[in-house]
C-alpha positions in Angstrom: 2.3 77.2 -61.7 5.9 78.3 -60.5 8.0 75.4 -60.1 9.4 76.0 -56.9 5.6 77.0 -55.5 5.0 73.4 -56.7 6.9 71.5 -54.7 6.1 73.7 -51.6 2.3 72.7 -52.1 3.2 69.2 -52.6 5.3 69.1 -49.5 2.6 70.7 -47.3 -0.3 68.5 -48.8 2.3 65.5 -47.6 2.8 66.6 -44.5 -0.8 66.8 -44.0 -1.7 63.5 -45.2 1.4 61.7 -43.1 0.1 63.6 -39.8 -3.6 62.7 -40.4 -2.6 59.3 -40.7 -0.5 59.3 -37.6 -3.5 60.7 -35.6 -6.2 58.4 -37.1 -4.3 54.9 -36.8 -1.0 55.3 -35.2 -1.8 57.4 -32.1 -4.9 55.5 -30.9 -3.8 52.2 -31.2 -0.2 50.2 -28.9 2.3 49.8 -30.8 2.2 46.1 -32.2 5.2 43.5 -30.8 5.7 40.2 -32.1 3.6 37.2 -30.2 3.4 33.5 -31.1 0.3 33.1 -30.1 -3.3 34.7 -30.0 -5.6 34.5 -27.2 -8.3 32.3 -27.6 -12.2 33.6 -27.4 -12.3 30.8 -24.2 -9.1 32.4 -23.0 -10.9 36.0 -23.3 -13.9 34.6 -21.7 -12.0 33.0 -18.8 -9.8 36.3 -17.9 -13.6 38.5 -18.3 -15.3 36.1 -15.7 -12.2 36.6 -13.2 -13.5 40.5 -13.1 -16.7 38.9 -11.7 -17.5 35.8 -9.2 -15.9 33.2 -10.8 -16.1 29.5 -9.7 -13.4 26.6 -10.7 -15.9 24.2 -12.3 -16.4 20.7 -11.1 -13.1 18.7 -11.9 -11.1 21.3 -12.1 -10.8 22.0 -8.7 -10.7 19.4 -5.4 -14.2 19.8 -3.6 -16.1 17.1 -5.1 -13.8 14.2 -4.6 -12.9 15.5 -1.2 -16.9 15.9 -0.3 -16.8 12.1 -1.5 -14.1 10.6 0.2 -13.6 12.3 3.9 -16.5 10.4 4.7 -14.9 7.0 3.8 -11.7 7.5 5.9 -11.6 6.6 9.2 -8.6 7.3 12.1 -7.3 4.1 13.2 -5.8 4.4 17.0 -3.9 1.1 18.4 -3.4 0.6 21.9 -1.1 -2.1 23.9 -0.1 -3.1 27.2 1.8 -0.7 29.6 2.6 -2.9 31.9 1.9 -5.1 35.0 1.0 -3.0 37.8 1.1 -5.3 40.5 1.0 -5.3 44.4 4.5 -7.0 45.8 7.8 -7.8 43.4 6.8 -10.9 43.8 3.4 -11.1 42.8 3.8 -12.1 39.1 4.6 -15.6 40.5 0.9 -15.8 42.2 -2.1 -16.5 40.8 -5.0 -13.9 41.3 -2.6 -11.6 42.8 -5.6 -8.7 42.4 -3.2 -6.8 40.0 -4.2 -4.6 37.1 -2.7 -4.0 33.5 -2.8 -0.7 32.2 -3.2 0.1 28.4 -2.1 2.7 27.0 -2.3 4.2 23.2 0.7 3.0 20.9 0.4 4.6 17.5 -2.2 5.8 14.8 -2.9 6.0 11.5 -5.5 5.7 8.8 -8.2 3.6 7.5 -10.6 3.6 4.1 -13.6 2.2 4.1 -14.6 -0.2 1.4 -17.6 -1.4 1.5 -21.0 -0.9 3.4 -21.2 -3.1 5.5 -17.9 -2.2 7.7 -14.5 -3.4 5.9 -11.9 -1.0 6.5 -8.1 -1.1 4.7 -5.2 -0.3 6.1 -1.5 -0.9 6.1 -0.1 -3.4 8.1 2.6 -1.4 9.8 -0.3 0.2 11.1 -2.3 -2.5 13.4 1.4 -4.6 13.8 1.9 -5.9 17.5 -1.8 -3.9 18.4 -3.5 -5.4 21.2 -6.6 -3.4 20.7 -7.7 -1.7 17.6 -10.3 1.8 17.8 -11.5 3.3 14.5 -13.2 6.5 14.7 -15.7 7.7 11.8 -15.2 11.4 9.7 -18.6 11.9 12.2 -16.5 11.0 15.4 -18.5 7.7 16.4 -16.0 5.3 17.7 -16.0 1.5 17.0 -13.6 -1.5 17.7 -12.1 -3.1 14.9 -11.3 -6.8 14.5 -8.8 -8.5 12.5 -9.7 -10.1 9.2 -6.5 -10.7 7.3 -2.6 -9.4 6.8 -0.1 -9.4 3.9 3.4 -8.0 5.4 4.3 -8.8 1.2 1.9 -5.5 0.1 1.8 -3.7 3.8 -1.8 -4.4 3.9 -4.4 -5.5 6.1 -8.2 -5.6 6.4 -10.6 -4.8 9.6 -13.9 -5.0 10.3 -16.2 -3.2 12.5 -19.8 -3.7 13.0 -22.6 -1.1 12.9 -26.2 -1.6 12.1 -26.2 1.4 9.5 -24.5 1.6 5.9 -21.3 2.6 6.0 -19.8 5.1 3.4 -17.4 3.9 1.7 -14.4 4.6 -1.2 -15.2 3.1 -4.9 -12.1 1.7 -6.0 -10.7 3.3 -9.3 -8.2 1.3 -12.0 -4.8 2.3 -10.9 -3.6 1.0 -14.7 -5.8 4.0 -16.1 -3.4 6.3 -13.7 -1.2 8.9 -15.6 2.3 10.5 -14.9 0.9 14.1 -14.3 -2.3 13.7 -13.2 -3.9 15.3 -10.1 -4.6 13.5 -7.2 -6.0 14.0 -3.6 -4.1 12.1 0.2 -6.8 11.8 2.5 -5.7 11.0 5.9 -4.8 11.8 9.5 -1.2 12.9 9.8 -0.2 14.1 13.5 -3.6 12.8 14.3 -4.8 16.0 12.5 -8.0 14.0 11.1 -10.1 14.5 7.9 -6.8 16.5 6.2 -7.0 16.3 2.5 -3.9 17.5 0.6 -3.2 17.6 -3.3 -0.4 16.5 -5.6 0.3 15.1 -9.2 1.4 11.7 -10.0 5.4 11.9 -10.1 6.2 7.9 -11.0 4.5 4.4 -11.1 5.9 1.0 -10.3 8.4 2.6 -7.9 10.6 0.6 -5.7 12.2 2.0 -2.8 13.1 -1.3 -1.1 11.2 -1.1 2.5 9.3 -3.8 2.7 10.7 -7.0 4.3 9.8 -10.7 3.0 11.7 -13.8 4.6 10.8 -15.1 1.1 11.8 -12.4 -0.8 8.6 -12.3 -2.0 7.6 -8.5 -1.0 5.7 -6.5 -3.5 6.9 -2.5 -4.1 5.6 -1.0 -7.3 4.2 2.0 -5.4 2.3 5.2 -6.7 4.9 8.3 -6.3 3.5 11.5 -5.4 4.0 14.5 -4.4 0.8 15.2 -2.2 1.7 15.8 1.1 1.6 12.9 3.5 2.8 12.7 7.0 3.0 10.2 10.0 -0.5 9.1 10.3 -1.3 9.2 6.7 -0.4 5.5 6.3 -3.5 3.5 5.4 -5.3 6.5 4.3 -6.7 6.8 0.4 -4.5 8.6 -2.2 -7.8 9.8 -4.7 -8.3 10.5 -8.1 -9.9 13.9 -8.7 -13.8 11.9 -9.1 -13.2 10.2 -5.9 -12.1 6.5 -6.8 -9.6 5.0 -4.7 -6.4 4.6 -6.7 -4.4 3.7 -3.6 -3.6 3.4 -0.2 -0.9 5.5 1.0 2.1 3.7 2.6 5.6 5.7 2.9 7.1 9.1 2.4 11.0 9.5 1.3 12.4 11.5 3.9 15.9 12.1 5.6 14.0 13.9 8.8 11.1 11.6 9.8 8.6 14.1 7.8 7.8 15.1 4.7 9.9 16.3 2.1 8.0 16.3 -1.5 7.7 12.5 -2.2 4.7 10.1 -0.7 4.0 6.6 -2.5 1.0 4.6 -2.4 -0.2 0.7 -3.3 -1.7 0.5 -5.9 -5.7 -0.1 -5.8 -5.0 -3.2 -7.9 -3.0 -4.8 -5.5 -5.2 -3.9 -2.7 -8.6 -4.9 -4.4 -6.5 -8.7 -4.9 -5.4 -8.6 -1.5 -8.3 -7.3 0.1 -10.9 -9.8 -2.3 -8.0 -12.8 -0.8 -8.0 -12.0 2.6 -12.2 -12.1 2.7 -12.8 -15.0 1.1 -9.8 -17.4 2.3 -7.8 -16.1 5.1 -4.6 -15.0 3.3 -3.2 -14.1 0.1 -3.2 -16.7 -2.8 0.3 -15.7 -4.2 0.7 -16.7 -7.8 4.5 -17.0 -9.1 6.1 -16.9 -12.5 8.7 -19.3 -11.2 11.3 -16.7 -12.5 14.5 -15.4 -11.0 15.0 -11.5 -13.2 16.5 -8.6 -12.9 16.0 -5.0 -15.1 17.8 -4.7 -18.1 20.5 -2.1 -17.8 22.7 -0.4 -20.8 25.3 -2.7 -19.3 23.8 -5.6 -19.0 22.2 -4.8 -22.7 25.5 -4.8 -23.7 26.9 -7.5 -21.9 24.4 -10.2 -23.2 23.9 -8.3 -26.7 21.1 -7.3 -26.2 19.3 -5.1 -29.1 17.0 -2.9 -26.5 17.5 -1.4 -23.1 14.1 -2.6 -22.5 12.3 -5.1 -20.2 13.5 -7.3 -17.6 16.2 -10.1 -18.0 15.3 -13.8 -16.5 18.7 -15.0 -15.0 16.7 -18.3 -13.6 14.0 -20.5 -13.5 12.3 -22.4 -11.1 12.5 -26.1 -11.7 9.2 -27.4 -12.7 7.4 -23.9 -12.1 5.1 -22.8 -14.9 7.6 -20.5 -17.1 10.1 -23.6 -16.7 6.8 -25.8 -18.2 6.1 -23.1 -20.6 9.6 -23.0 -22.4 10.6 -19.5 -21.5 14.4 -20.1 -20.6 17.6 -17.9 -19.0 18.5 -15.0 -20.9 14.9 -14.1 -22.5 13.2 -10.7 -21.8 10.4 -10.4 -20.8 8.6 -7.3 -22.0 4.6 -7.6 -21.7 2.6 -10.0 -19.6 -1.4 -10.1 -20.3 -0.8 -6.8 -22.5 0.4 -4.6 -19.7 4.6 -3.3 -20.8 7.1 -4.6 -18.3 10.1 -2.8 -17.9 11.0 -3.4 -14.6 10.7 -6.2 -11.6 8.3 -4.1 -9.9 6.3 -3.7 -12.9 6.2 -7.5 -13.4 5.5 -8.1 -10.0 2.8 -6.2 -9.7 1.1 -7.6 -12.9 2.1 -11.4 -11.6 0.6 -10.4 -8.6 -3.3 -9.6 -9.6 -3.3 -13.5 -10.5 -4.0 -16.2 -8.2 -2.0 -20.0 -8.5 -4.1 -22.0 -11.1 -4.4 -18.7 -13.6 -2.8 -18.6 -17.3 -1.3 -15.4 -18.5 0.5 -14.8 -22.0 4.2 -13.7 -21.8 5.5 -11.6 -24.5 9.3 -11.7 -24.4 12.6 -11.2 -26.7 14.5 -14.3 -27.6 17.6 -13.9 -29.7 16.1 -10.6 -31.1 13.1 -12.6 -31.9 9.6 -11.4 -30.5 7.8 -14.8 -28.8 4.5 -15.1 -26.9 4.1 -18.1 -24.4 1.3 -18.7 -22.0 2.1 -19.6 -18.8 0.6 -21.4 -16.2 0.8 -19.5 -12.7 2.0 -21.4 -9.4 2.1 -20.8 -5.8 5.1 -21.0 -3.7 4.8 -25.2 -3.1 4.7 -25.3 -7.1 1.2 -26.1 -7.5 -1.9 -24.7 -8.2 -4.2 -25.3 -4.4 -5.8 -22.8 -3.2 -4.2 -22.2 0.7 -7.5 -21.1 3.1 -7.0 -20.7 6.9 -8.8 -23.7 7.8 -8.6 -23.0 11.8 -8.8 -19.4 13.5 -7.0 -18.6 16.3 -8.2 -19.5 20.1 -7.8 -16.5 22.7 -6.1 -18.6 25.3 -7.0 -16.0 28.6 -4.8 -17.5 31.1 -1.8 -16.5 29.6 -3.3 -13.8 27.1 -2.4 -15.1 23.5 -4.4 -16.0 20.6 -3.1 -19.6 19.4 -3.3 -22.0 16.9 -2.3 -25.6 15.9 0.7 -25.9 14.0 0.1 -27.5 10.1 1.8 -30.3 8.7 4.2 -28.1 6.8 5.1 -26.3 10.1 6.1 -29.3 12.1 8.4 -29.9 8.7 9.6 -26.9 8.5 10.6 -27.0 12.8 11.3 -30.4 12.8 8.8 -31.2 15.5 5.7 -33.1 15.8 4.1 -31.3 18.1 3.5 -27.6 19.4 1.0 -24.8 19.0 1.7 -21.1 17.4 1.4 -17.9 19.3 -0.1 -16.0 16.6 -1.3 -12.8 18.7 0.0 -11.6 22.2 -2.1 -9.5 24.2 -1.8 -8.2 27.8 -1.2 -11.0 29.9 1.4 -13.4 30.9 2.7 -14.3 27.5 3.1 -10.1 27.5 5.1 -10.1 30.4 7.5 -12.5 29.2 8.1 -11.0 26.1 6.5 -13.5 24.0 6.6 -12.6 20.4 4.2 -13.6 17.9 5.3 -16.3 15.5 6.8 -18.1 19.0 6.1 -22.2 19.0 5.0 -23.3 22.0 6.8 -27.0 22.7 6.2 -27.5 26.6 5.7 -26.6 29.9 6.6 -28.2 32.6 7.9 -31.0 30.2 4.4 -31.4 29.3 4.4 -32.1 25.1 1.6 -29.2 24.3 0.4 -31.1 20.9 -2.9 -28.8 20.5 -4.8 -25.7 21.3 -7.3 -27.9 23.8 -4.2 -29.8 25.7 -2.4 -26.4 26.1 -5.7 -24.9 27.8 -5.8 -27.8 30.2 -2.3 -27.2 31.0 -2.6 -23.8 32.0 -5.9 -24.2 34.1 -4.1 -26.9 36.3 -0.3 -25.1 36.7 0.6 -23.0 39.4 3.4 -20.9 40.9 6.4 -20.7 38.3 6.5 -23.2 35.3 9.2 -23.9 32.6 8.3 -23.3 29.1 10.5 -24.6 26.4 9.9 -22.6 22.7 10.9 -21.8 19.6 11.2 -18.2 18.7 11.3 -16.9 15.3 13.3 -17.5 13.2 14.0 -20.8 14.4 16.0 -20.4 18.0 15.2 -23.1 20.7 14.6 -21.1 24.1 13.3 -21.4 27.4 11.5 -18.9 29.9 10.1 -18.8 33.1 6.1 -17.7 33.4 4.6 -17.3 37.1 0.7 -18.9 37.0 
């Protein structure tokens, strides 16, 4: 064959070949681009059932544990005095005058309900200063609540209301099972919008924004931070996980306005299951101490003290006598585990002190000299000993002057330097109202009569009349005197 006629065959044969190919596997199919990944068969499956009716299964989405839970939270609606309507200005100094006090609704909030048979939890800030307490059911049935027990230390508090029927009720969860990231459900009544549910993640755990007040300095804050949305009238209501178990009660927002702004915190469910359990059973709180003064450990104070880790918390000093004293942990150890749980902050080893009672023994890892040691100590109350403290009295409703009261204890006539005196614990509408009467107030006389019990200042106040002298002390410890018009 010519040579030239060669290579004009071979060309066009090429040419052929190159645009069959094209055609066949070029043509028909996108043009590749690098990817780092390939889409899963379960991807493929998910993106197919989108073209159809798709469903979020169960615990992936938010229906089931808000089915569970609205149930379970209740809208708590506190009402006090509005005043002393009364015939003539000078009818508060006469007795059955034929006046009237009107009541009128204070604040709101929420409730969850923990049991069957009625318990309810709530914050304290809540019910505080309440003369009346209303809690109305997911199902609108209204009931009034009663008072079992406070703990201004934690926020909390725990009512009661009574109904023939089981109640439903919120299973409490393990807040030390909670994880940074995880979804999570507020279930409240903000704006007295009841039965809203809203959603977040978990943004922190053992947070400490420093607004709770203690005379003792003995307030608890290692809070649940969130950013589900809470409002004014969330407080008390249950922060969920997404089966339905009660991780915490909500309690605060961060805000600069008064509103939300992307940060709510909650107690944590194992605080509230100690306080709520204390508050049944004795009255108040059994508050166990390490008998520790600490503070975190810093990069400067790491430095300062040479320490090897910016780790833990730092014990600056002890309580003479108190268990860690007994125990041998000393100044300048730091503590970093107590009972297994990591400490890395006060509000981490408050919160893990706090689950005990006075009379418990927990283990205390700690650094020492760059040395790891494990002690146990032996928990105490605030006296420095182990007793259980139960409310041995309750309050007595004291109608003539509307206040519940109660006989001082040896420690309080100590503490006030008295012997003698009963304690306003609860002021309702009444004289004691009128007079601005606070709770907490020690009643010493009136009309230079030594009050020295509930039953003697009952007498008293049946057989007064017209204006009478009461000398007090108010809280903290100021002596006063007041006029009140029998």
């Amino acid at each position: 064959m010519n040579p030239f006629l060669k290579q004009v065959v071979t060309a066009t044969l090429g040419g052929v070949f190159t645009l069959t190919a094209y055609k066949l596997f070029i043509e028909t199919s996108p043009i590749a681009t690098p990817v780092t990944t390939q889409t899963s068969p379960k991807i493929s499956q998910y993106l197919e059932s989108i073209k159809s009716s798709f469903k979020v299964p169960d615990g992936l989405n938010f229906v089931v544990a808000a089915e569970r839970v609205t149930p379970a939270v209740v809208h708590i609606k506190t009402y006090s005095s509005a005043g002393y309507v009364s015939n003539t200005v000078m009818d508060w100094l006469k007795p059955n005058n034929g006046g009237v006090y009107e009541e009128a609704p204070s604040s709101s909030g929420s409730g969850v309900i923990i049991s069957e048979d009625g318990y309810i939890v709530t914050n304290n800030h809540v019910i505080e200063d309440a003369e009346r307490l209303e809690v109305v059911l997911d199902d609108k049935r209204s009931f009034e609540a009663k008072v079992i027990g406070i703990d201004a230390t934690t926020d909390l508090a725990l009512l009661q209301i009574q109904n023939n029927e089981q109640l439903p009720y919120v299973i409490f969860g393990n807040s030390d099972e909670v994880h940074i990231g995880e979804w999570v459900l507020a279930v409240g009544n903000p704006f007295d919008l009841t039965s809203t549910v809203t959603a977040g993640i978990v943004s922190a755990k053992s947070r400490n924004i420093h607004i709770l007040r203690s005379k003792d300095n003995l307030a608890i804050e290692a809070f649940i931070q969130t950013d589900a949305a809470v409002n004014p009238g969330n407080s008390g209501g249950a922060l969920v996980n997404l089966k339905g178990e009660l991780i915490g009660i909500n309690t605060a927002i961060a805000t600069h306005t008064g509103s939300y702004s992307g940060y709510s915190f909650a107690v944590p469910v194992s605080l509230v299951k100690k306080v709520t359990e204390d508050l049944k059973k004795y009255g108040e709180v059994q508050r166990a101490l390490l008998g520790v003064t600490i503070q975190d450990v810093t990069a400067e104070l790491a430095k300062q003290h040479g320490l090897r880790k910016v780790h833990g918390v730092y014990v600056t000093n002890l309580q003479k006598g108190g268990g860690s004293d007994e125990a041998g942990i000393e100044i300048g150890d730091v503590i970093i585990e107590i009972e297994g749980a990591s400490i890395n902050s006060v509000a981490a080893l408050q919160e893990a002190v706090a689950r005990h009672r006075p009379g418990d023994k927990v283990k205390v890892k700690f650094e020492r000299d760059s040395n790891l040691k494990e002690l146990t100590v032996l928990l105490k109350n605030r006296d420095n000993t182990t007793t259980i403290v139960k409310t041995q009295h309750k309050a007595t409703l004291v109608e003539d002057i509307g206040a519940e009261v109660i006989d001082l204890t040896d420690k309080e006539k100590s503490e006030f330097k008295v012997n003698y005196g009963v304690k306003v614990v609860r002021v309702l509408q009444g004289k004691f109202k009128d007079a601005k009467v606070q709770a907490g107030t020690i009643i010493l006389q009136i009309d230079k009569v030594k009050i020295k019990s509930v039953a003697q200042l009952q007498t008293v106040v049946q057989n007064v009349a017209g204006g009478v002298l009461v000398e007090a002390i108010e809280p903290p410890n100021r002596r006063v005197f007041f006029a009140l018009g029998m």
